[in-house]
C-alpha positions in Angstrom: 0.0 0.0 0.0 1.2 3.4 -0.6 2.1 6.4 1.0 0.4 9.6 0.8 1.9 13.1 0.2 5.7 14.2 1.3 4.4 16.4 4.5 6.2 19.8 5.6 7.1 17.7 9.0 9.1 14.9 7.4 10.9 17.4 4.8 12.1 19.4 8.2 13.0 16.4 10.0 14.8 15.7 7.2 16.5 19.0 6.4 17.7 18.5 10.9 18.9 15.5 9.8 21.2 16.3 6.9 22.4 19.3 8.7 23.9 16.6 11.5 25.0 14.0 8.8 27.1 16.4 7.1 29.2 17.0 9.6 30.1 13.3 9.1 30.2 13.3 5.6 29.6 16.8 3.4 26.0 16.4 1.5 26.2 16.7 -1.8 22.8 16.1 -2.5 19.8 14.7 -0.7 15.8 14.5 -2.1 13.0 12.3 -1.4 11.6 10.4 -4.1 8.2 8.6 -4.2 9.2 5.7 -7.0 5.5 4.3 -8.4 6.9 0.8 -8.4 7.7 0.7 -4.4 5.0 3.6 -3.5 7.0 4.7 -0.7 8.8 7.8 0.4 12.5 7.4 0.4 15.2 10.2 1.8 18.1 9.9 -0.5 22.0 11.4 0.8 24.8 11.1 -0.8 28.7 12.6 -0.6 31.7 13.0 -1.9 33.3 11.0 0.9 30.9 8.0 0.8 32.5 5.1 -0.9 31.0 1.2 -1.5 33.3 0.7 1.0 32.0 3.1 3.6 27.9 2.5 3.5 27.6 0.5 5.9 29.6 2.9 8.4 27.1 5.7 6.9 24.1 3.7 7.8 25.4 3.7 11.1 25.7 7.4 11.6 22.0 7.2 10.2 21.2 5.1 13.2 23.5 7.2 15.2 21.4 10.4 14.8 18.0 8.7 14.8 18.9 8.0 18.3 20.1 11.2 18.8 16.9 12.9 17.4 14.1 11.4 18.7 11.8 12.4 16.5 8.7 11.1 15.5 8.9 12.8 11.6 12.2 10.5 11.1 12.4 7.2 9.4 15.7 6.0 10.2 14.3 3.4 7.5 13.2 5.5 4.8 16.9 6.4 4.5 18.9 5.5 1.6 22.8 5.9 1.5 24.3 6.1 -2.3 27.1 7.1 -4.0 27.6 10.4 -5.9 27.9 8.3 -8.8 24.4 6.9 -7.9 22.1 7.0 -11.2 19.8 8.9 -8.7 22.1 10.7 -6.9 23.5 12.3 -10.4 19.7 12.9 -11.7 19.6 14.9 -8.6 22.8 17.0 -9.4 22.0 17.9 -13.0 18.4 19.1 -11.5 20.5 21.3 -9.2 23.0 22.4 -12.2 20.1 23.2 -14.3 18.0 25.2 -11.5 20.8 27.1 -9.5 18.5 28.1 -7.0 18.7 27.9 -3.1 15.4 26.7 -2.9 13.9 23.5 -3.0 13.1 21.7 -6.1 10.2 20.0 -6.6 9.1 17.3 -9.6 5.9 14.8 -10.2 5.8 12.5 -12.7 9.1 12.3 -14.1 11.9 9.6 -15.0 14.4 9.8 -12.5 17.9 8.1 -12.6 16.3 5.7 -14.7 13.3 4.9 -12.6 9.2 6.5 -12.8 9.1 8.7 -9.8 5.7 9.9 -8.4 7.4 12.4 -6.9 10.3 14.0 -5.6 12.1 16.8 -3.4 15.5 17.8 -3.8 16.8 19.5 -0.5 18.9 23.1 -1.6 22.5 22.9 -1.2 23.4 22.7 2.5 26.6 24.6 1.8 26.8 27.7 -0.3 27.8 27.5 -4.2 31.2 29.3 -4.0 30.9 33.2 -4.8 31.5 34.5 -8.2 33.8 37.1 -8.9 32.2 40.4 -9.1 29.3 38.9 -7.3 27.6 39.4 -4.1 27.1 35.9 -1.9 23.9 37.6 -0.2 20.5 36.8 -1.6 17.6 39.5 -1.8 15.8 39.5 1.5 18.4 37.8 3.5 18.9 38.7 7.0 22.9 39.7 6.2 21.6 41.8 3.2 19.6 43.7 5.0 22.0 44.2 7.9 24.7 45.5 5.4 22.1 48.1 3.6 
């Protein structure tokens, strides 16, 4: 049986979670995807530093902060550790390339590293694209732009 909508709850029990997980191994990219074969939520992470050798030491620190978190939004099971070489995890990557934005990214219907996804969520960079030259690192609105104004 499948799951209903991504809710705002999981998303930001999974955006506490990445911001702890990364200071095991940087994110590179993390999303939920909703495949229409398995009809469940999954939270994909992947990193640089994540190896086929080192999953199972990642799944640990999954378990590790599960613990630690206590909370009720987050699936230690729903989590999925890949590879940045990942057929998903690259999907997710080119989406980012292609929409340069520090917002969410949102997507229904759509093939998806090779799979039919429902639909998906891909999580904003957790660390800032480097600045370019001749151009300011604050965004319109921020709190640090309007402090400097």
């Amino acid at each position: 049986m499948g799951q209903g909508a991504l809710v705002s709850e999981q998303i930001e029990a999974g955006a506490r979670f990445l911001r702890e997980f990364d200071k095991y191994a940087p994110v590179k990219v993390a999303f939920w995807i909703k495949e229409t074969e398995v009809g469940r939520w999954y939270l994909y992470v992947t990193s640089e530093k994540i190896t086929a050798e080192d999953v199972y030491s990642a799944y640990g620190e999954v378990v590790r902060l599960a613990r630690v978190m206590q909370d009720p939004w987050f699936d230690m099971f729903q989590v999925k550790v890949v590879e940045a070489d990942h057929p998903k995890a690259k999907a997710a990557a080119e989406l980012q390339r292609r929409y340069p934005r520090r917002v969410p990214l949102r997507f229904q219907d759509e093939i998806f590293g090779g799979v039919h996804v429902e639909e998906g969520y891909i999580y904003p960079p957790l660390t800032p694209a480097p600045a370019q030259e001749g151009r300011s690192t604050k965004e319109p609105g921020s709190r640090q732009a309007a402090r400097d104004s």
